[in-house]
N, C-alpha and C positions, 0 to 999 in steps of 0.2 A: 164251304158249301161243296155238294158233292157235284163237281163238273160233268160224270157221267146225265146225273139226272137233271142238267141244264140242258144239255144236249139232246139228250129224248124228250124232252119238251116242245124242243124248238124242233126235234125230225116230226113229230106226232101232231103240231100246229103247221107242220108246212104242208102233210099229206091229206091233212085237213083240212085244208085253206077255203074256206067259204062255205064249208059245214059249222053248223053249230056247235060246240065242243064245251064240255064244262068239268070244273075240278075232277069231277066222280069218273068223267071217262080218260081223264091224264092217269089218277090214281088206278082206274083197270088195267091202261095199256103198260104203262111202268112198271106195276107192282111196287107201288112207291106207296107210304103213307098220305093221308089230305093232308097233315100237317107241313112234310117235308116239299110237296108238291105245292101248296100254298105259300111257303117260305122262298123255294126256288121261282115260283112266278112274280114276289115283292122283286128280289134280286133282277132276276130279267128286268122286269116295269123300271125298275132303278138304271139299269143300261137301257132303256130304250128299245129293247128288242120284241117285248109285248107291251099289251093292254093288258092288265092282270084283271082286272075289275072283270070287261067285256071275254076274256081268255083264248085272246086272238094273238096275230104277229104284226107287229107294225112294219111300214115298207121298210125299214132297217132292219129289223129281225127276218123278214121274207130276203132280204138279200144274204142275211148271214146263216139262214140255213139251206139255203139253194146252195151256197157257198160248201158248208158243208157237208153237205151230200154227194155236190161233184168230187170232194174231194177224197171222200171214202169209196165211191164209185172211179176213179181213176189212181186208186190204193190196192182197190180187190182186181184191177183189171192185170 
């Protein structure tokens, strides 16, 4: 699985956190296919870090991409 497009899922679901969000605008913000974007959201729902159904972050995936953001933001600093 392509780790980059797990990662833009979960940056794209956390900037969005309590907007509605659906397949078609993960696949706009990506430039990712619906297919590999649907395949990457099974994976996440599998770790626990989304609701793939609903296409939110669960409070384990809001922690792990808060997580990651700090950490790319004190990478660029």
């Amino acid at each position: 699985m392509n780790h980059a497009l797990r990662f833009g899922i979960l940056e794209v679901l956390r900037r969005r956190e309590g907007a509605r969000t659906t397949v078609g605008d993960l696949v706009f913000a990506l430039h990712a296919s619906a297919t590999e974007v649907a395949d990457a959201l099974v994976q996440l729902d599998r770790k626990g870090l989304v609701d793939a159904g609903r296409v939110r972050l669960t409070m384990m995936g809001l922690a792990a991409a808060s997580a990651l953001a700090a950490s790319s933001v004190s990478r660029a600093a």
